[in-house]
N, C-alpha and C positions, 0 to 999 in steps of 0.2 A: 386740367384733366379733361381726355375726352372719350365719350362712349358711346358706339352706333351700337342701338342692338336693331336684329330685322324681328322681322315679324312671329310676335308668341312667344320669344326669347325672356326669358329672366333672372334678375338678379338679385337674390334675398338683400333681406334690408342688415344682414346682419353682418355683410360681407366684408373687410376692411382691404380697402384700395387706395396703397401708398406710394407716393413718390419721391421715396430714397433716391434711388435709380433715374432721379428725373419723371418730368410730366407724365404721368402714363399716358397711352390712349388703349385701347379695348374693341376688339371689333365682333361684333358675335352675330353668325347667320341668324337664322331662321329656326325657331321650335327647338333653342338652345334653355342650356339651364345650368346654373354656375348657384353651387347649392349654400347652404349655413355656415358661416363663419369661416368661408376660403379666404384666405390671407394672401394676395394679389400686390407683389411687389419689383414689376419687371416695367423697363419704360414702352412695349410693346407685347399686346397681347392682342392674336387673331383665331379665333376658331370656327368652325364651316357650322353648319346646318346641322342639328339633330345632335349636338353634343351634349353629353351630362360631364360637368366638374362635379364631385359630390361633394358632400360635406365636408369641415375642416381639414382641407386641403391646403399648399402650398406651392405657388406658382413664385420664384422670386431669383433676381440676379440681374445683372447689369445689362443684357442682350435680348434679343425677341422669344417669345415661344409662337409657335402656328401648332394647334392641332384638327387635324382637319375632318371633314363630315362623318357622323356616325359614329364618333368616338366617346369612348366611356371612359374617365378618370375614375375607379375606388374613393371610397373615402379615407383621407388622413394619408393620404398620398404627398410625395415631396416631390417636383421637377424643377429643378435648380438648373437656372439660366445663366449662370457667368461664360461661359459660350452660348451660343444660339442654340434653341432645341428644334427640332422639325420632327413634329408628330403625325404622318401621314392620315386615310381615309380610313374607318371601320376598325380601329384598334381596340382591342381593350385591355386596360391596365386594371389591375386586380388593388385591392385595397392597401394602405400602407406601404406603398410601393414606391421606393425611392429611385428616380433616373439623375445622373450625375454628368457633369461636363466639366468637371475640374479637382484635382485634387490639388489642395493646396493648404497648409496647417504650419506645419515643421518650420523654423526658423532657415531662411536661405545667411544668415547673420550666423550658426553654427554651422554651413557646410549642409542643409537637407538636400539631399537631390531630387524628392520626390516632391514636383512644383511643377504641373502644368494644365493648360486649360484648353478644351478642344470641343469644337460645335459637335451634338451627335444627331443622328437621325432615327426615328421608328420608323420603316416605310409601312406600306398599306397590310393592315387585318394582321398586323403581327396581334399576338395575345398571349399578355401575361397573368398568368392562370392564379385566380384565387386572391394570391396577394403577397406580402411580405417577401418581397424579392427585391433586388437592389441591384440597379445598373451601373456597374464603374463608366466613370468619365471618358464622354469623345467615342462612344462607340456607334456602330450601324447594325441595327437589327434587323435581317432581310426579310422581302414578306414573307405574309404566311408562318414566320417562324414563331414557334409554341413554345414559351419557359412556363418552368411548372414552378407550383407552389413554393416559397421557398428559399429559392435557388440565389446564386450572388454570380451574374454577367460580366466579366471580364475579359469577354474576346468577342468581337464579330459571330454574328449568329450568319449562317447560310438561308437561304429561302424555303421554305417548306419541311422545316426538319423542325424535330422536338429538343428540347434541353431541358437538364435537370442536374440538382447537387451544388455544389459548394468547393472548388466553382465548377458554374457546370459547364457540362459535357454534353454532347449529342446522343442524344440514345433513340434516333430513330429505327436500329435494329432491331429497338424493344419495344417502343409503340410509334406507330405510325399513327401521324394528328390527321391524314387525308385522305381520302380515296377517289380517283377518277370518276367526275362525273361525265355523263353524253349529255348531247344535249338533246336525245332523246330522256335519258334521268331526269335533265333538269325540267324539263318542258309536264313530264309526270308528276314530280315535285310541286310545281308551281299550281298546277291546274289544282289539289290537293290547297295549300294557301288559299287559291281563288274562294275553293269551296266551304273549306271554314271562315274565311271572311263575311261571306255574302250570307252565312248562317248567321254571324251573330251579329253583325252589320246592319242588315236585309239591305245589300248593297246591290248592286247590279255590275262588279269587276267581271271581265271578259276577256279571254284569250285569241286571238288568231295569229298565229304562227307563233311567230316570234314575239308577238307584241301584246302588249297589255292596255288595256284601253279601261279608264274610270273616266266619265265627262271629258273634260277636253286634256286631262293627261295621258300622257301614253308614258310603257314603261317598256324599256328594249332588252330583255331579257341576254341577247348577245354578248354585250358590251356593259350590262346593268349598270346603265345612266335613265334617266327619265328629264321630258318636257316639264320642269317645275312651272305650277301654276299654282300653289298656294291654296287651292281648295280644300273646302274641311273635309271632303272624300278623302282627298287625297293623302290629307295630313294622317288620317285617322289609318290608312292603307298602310304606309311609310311607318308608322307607331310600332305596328301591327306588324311587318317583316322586321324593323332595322334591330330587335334585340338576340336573335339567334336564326331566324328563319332565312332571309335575305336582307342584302345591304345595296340603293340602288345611289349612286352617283348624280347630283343636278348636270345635264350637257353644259348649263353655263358657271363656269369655275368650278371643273372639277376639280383642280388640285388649288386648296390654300395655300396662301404664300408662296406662289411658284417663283415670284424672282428671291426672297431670300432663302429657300429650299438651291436656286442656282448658285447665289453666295457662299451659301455654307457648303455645296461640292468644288465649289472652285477653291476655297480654301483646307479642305480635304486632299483636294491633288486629284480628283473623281473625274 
């Protein structure tokens, strides 16, 4: 067994990490957290910076999981790996929330036809709302796309549209999950952040232009990536956006697992 954690990362004592599936290894950023009684059953597990697994959870199956910075598992959630899972940056999955990459049961010995197993992808800030929703196997959720409470996924979501129902359907006609921001908005927005921070902080975060500046991190409001330097400003800045207010990207590896995110499109046919 092997396990990098970075820095501030943790992993309850209570966590069981087995290797069914082969030796595991484990890789976990920075100010990660992988909560009580997660059951960790896959030969490959990487996730980025500033993610919560929460408690009695389920990570398990023959292939990789990556999910990457800023992401939130629910608790008592299942993500079944028997194809590769690939969890992009700033998603959050809502509690009890089952994502699938195979179905497979039925005796192929009487004629089942329903038998097959397919890597899926969450890409970036999809969010599944609440909880108790279940993804059929092998699919791609585009970003930004919003499933509500509930709901049972069985086709490709599109990027920026709402789903809902059983199974669901798009009903961005009837709420829209987004609204156009400028980057005049955003730059008002943020100043707003600064200033509740630096309230209850008594911080010294600072704006010019575009750029965000605490000691020696800067934060590029553009492109929301940031100069990761680990400072406890910093960490405490980052706390303080990544759970609904902003989500900022490290410049170095933004995207986890980028070469087996390339595997699992090249086996896709993407």
């Amino acid at each position: 067994m092997r396990i990098i954690k970075g820095k501030n990362s943790q992993i309850e004592k209570s966590v069981v990490i087995s290797g069914v599936y082969g030796e595991p290894t484990i890789i976990m950023g920075d100010n990660s957290y992988i909560g009580r009684n997660v059951n960790i059953a896959v030969p490959y597990l990487e996730i980025g910076d500033y993610v919560t697994i929460h408690h009695d959870s389920s990570i398990s199956g023959q292939k990789e999981c990556i999910i990457g910075h800023n992401s939130w598992v629910g608790e008592k959630s299942l993500l079944n790996t028997t194809g590769a899972l690939w969890i992009g940056n700033n998603v959050g999955i809502g509690a009890a929330t089952h994502i699938w990459t195979h179905i497979r049961h039925g005796e192929l010995f009487e004629g089942c036809l329903l038998d097959k197993v397919s890597p899926a992808i969450i890409e970036d800030d999809v969010w599944l709302v609440g909880g108790y929703i279940t993804v059929s196997q092998g699919l791609i959720l585009g970003k930004k796309s919003v499933i509500l409470t509930g709901s049972v996924v069985t086709k490709n979501t599109a990027s920026d549209r709402i789903y809902a129902g059983t199974p669901a359907v798009d009903i961005t006609s009837k709420i829209k999950p987004y609204k156009i921001m400028s980057v005049q908005d955003k730059m008002i927005m943020m100043d707003s952040f600064i200033r509740e921070f630096n309230k209850k902080e008594r911080s010294k975060v600072y704006r010019e232009g575009a750029k965000i500046f605490l000691g020696k991190s800067e934060f590029d409001i553009l492109s929301k990536t940031y100069n990761k330097k680990l400072s406890s400003g910093e960490i405490k800045f980052m706390q303080f956006l990544k759970g609904y207010r902003a989500k900022f990207i490290p410049k170095v590896c933004p995207i986890v697992g980028r070469s087996i995110l390339s595997r699992i499109l090249l086996e896709l046919g993407k």
